[in-house]
BAKEPA-321673 format. One record per residue: residue in three letters; x, y, z of N, C-alpha, C, O in turn. Coordinates in steps of 0.1 Angstrom, whole numbers, padded with zeros to 4 digits, always signed. Example, Ala and Ser with C-alpha at 12.3 -4.5 7.8 and 13.67 -1.06 7.14 Angstrom:
# residues 2
ALA+0132-0057+0078+0123-0045+0078+0132-0033+0078+0142-0033+0085 SER+0128-0022+0071+0137-0011+0071+0129+0000+0079+0134+0011+0080 
//
This chain:
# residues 188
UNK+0009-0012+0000+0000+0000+0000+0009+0012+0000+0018+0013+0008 UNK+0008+0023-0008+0015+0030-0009+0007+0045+0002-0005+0050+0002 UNK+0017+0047+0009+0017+0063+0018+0024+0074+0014+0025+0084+0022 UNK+0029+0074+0002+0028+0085-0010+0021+0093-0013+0021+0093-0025 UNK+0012+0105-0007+0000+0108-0009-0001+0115-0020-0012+0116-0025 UNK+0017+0124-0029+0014+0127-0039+0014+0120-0054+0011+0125-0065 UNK+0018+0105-0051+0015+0098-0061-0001+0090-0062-0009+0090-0053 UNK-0004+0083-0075-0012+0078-0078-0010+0058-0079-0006+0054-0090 UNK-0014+0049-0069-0010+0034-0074-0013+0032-0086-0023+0037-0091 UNK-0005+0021-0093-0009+0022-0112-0019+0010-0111-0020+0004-0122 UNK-0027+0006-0100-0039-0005-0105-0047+0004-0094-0046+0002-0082 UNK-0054+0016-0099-0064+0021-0093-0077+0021-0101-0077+0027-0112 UNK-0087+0014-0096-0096+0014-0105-0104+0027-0107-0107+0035-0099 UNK-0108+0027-0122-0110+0034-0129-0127+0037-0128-0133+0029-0134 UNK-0134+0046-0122-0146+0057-0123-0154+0053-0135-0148+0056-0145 UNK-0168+0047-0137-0177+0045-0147-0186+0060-0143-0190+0065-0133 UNK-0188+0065-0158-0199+0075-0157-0209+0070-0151-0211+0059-0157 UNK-0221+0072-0138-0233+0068-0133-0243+0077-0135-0254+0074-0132 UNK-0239+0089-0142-0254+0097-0147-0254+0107-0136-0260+0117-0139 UNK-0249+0105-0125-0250+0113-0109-0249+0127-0112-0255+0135-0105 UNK-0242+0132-0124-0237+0147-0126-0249+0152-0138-0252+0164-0139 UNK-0254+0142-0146-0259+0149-0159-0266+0162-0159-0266+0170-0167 UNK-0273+0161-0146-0283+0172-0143-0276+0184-0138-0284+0193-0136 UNK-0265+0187-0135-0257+0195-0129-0257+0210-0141-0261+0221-0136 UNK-0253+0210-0154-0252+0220-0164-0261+0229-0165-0272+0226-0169 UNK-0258+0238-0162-0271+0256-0162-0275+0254-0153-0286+0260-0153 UNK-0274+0248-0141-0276+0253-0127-0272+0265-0120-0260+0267-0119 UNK-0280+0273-0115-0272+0287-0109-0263+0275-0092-0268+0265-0088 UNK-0254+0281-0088-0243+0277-0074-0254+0287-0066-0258+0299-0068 UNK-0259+0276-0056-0266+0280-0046-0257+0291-0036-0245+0294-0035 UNK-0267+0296-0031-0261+0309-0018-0258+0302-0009-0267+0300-0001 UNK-0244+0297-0007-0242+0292+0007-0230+0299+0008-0223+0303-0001 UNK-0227+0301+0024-0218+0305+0032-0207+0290+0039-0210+0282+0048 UNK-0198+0291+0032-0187+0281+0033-0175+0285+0045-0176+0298+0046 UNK-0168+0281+0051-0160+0288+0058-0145+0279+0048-0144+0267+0046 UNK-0138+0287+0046-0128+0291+0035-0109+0287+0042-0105+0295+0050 UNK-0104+0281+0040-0088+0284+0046-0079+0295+0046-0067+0297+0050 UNK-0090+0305+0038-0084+0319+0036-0087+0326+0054-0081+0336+0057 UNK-0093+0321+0061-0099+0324+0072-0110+0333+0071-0113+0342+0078 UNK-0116+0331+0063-0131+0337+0062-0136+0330+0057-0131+0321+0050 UNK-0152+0332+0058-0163+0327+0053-0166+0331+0039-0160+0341+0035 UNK-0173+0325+0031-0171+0332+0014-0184+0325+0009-0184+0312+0010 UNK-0194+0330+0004-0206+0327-0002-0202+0321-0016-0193+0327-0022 UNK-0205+0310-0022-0201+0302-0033-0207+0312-0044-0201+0321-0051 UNK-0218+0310-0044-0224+0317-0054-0211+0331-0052-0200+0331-0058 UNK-0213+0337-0047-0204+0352-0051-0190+0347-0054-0183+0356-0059 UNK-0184+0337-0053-0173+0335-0057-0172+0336-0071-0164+0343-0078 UNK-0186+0326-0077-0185+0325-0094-0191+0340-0100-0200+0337-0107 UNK-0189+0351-0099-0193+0364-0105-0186+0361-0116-0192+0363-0127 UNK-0174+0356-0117-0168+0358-0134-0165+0340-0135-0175+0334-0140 UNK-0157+0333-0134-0155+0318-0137-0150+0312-0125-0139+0317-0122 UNK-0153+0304-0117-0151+0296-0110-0151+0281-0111-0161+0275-0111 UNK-0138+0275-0112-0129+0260-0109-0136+0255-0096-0128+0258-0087 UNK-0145+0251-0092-0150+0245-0083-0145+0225-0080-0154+0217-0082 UNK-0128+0222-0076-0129+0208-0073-0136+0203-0063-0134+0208-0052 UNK-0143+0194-0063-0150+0186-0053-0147+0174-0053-0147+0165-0062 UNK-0143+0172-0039-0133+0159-0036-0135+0151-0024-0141+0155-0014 UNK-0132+0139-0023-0137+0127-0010-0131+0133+0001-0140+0133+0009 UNK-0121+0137+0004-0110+0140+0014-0095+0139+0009-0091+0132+0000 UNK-0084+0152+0018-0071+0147+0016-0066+0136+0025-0071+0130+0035 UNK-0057+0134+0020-0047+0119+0037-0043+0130+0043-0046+0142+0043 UNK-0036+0121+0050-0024+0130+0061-0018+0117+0062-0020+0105+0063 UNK-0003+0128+0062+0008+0122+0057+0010+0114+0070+0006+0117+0082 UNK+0020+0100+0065+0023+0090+0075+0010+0080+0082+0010+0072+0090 UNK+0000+0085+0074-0009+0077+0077-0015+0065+0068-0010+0068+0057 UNK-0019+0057+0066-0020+0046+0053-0038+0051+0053-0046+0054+0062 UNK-0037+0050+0040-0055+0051+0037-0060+0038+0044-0053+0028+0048 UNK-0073+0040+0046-0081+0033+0054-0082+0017+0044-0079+0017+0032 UNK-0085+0008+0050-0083-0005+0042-0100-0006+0035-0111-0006+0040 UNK-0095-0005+0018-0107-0007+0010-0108+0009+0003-0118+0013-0004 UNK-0099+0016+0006-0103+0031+0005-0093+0030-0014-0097+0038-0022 UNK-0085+0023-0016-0080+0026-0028-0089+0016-0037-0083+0015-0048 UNK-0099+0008-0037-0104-0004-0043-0120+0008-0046-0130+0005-0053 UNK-0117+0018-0040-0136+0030-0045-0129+0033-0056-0119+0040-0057 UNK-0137+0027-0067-0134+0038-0077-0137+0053-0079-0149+0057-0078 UNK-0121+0062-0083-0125+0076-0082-0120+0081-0068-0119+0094-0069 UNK-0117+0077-0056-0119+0078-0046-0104+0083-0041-0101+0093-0033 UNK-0097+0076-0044-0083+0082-0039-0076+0089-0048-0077+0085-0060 UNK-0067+0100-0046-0062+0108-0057-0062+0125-0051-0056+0135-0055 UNK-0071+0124-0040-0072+0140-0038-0060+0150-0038-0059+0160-0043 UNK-0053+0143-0030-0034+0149-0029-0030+0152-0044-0025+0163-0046 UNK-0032+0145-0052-0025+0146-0070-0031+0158-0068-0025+0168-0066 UNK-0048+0157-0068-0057+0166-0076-0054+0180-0076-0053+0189-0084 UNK-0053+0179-0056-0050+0195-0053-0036+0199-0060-0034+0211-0063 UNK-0025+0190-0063-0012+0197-0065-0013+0197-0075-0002+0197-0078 UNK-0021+0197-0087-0020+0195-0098-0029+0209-0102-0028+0216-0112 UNK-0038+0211-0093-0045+0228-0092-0032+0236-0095-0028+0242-0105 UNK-0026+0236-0082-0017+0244-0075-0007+0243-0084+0001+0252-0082 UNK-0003+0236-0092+0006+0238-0103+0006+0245-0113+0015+0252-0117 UNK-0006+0244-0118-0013+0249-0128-0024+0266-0125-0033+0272-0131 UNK-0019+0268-0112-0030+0276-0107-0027+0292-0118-0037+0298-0124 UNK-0011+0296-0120-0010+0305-0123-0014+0305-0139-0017+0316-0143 UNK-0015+0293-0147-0022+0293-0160-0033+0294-0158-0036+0305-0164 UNK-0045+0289-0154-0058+0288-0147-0064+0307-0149-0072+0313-0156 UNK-0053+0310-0137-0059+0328-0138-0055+0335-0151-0062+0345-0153 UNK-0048+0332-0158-0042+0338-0167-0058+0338-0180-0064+0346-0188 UNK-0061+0321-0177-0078+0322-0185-0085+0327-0177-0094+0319-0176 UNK-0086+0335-0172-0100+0338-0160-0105+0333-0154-0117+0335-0153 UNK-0099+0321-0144-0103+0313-0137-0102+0314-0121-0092+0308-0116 UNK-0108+0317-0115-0107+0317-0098-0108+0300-0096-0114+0292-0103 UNK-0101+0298-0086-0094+0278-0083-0102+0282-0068-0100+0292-0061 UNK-0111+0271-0067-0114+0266-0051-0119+0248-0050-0127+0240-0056 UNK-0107+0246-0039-0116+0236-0037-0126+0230-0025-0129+0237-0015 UNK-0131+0217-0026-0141+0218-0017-0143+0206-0015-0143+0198-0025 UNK-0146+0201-0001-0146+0183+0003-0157+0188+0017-0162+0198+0020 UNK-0157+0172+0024-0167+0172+0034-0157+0171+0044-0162+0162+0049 UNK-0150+0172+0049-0139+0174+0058-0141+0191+0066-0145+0201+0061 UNK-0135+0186+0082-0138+0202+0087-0130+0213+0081-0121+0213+0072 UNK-0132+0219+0087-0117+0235+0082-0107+0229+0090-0099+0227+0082 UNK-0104+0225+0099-0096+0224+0106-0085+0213+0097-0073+0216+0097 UNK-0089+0201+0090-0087+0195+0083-0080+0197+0066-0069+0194+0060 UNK-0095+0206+0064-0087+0214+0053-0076+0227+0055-0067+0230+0047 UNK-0077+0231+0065-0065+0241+0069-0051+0236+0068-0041+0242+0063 UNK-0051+0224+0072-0040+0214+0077-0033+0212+0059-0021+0216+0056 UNK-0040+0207+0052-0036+0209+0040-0036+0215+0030-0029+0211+0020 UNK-0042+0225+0029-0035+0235+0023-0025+0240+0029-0016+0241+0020 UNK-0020+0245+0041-0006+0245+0045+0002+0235+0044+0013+0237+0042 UNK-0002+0225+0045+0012+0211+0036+0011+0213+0027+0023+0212+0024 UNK+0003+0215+0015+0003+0214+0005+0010+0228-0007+0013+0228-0019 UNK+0011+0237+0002+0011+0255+0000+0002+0254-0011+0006+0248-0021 UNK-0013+0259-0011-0020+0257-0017-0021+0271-0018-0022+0278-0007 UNK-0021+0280-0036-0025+0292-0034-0037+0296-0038-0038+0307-0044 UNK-0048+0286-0035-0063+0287-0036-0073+0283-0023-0068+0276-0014 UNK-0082+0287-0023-0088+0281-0010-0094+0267-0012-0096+0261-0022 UNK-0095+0263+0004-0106+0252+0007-0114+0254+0013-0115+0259+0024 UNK-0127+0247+0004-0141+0252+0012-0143+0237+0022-0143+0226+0017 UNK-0145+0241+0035-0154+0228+0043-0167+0230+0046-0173+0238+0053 UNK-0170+0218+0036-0185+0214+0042-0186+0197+0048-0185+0186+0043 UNK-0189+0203+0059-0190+0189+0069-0205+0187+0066-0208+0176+0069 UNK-0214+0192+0063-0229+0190+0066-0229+0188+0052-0240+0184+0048 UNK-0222+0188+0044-0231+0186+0027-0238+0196+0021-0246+0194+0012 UNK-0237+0205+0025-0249+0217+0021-0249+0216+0003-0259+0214-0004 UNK-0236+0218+0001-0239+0214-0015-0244+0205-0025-0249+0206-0036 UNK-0238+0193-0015-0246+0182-0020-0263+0179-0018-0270+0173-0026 UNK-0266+0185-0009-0280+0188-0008-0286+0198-0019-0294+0195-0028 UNK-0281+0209-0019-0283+0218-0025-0285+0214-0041-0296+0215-0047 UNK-0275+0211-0046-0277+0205-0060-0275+0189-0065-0270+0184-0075 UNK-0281+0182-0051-0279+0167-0052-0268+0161-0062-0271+0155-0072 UNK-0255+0165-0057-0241+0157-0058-0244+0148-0059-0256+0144-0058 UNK-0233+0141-0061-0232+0128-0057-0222+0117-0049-0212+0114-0054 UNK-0227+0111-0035-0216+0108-0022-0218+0097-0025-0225+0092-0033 UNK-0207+0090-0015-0205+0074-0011-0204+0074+0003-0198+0084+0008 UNK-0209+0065+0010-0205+0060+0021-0192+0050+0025-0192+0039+0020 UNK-0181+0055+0033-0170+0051+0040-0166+0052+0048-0162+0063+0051 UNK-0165+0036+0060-0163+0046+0071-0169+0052+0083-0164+0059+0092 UNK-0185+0048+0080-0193+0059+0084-0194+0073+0081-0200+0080+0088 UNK-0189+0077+0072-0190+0087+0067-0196+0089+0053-0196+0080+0045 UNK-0203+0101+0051-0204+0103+0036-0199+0114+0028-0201+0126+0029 UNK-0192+0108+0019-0181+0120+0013-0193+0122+0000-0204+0118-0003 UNK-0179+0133-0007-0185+0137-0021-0178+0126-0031-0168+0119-0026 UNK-0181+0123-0042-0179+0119-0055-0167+0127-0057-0169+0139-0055 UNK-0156+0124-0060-0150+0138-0074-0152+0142-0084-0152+0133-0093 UNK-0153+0151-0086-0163+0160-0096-0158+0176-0101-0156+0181-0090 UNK-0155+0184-0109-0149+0196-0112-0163+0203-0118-0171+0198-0124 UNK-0162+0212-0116-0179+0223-0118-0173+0236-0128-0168+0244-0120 UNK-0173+0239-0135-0167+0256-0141-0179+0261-0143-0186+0258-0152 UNK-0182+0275-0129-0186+0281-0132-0190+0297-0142-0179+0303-0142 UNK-0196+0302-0146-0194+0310-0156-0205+0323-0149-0217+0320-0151 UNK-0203+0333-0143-0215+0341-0138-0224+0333-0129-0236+0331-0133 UNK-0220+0329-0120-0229+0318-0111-0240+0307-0118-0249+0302-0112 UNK-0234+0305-0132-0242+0292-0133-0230+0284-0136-0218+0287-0137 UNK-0237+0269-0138-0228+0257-0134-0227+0257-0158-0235+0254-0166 UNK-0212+0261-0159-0216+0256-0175-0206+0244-0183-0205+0241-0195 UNK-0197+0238-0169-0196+0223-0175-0189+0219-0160-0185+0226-0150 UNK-0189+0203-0163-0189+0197-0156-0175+0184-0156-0170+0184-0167 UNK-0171+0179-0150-0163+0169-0155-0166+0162-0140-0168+0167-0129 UNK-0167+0150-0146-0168+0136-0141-0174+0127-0151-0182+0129-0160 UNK-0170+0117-0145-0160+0112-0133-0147+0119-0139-0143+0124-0150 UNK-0140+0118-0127-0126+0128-0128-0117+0117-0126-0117+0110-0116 UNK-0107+0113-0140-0097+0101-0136-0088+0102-0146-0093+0102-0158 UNK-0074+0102-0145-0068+0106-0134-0067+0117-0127-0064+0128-0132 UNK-0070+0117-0114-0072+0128-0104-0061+0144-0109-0062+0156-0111 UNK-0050+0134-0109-0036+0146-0114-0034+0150-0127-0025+0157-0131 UNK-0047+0144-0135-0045+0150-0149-0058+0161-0151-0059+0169-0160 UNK-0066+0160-0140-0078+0171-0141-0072+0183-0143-0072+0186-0155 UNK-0064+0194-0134-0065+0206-0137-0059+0209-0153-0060+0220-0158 UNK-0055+0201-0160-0049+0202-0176-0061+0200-0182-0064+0204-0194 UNK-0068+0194-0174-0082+0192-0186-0091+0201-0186-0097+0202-0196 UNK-0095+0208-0174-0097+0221-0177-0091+0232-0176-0098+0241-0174 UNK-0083+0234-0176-0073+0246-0185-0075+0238-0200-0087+0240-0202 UNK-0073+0234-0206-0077+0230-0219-0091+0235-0220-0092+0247-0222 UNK-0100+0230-0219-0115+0234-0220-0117+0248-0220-0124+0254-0228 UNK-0110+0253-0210-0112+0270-0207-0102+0274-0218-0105+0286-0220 UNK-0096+0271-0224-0084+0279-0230-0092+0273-0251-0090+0276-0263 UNK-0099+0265-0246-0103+0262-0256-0118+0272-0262-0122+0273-0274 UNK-0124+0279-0250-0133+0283-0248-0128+0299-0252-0138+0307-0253 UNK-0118+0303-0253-0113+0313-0254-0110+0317-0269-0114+0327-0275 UNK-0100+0306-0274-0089+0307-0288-0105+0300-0297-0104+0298-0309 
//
């Protein structure tokens, strides 16, 4: 088992489209109040005024820890560590197309705080422990653990509506290239 958290194992299974997202496109980003690792709270909707990168993700690890046993056998499910560094790589191309980068899991702030400072992330994370978004525009979660996370999932929004979608998202560390493509394609 690898405790690598910025690598990906090369037998991870691979994410079937389930339909969970189709309904997602021209949706306006509900008014919620997220609490942010920037240390403020930040209304989603007012984030997307111009284009918003919204990643949605199961959880990050922490480091020295081994994923939970059965946690790399979910398809889709492990990868978050790639995903964020693969934002954060790509973040300064991202802005350059007009793109504000946030991301967002069911984990507390306290959690997400923790990594984006390991991670030096120069975007926020939103925690939602209650799901509000997945309520709001019925995501799509798994149960693990006792827990219910989100699906991963990428949203670009355009003026607070939702105007594409990607999922299933695989490979996790090849997503931010794939939209930066899309947006840059959307452009030229």
């Amino acid at each position: 088992m690898s405790t690598d958290l910025t690598s990906l194992p090369p037998d991870l299974p691979i994410p079937q489209d389930d339909g969970a997202a189709d309904h997602l496109a021209g949706l306006a980003l509900p008014r919620l109040e997220l609490r942010a690792t920037s240390g403020r709270t930040v209304d989603l909707h007012g984030l997307a005024t111009g284009t918003l990168v919204l990643f949605v993700y199961p959880r990050t690890g922490r480091p020295g820890a081994d994923p939970l046993p059965g946690w790399d056998e979910i398809p889709g499910a492990r990868g978050c560590t790639p995903q964020a560094c693969s934002f954060r790589d790509l973040h300064a191309e991202l802005a350059e197309a007009g793109a504000l980068v946030a991301g967002l899991s069911a984990q507390t702030h306290e959690e997400q705080l923790e990594a984006s400072e390991r991670l030096e992330l120069p975007y926020p994370l939103l925690a939602d422990p209650e799901l509000r978004l997945a309520a709001a525009l019925r995501l799509p979660t798994f149960e693990f653990g006792g827990a219910t996370l989100y699906r991963r999932l990428t949203l670009v929004a355009e003026r607070g509506r939702i105007a594409r979608v990607f999922y299933p998202v695989f490979p996790p560390d090849a997503n931010a290239a794939e939209v930066l493509a899309w947006l840059r394609a959307r452009v030229g």
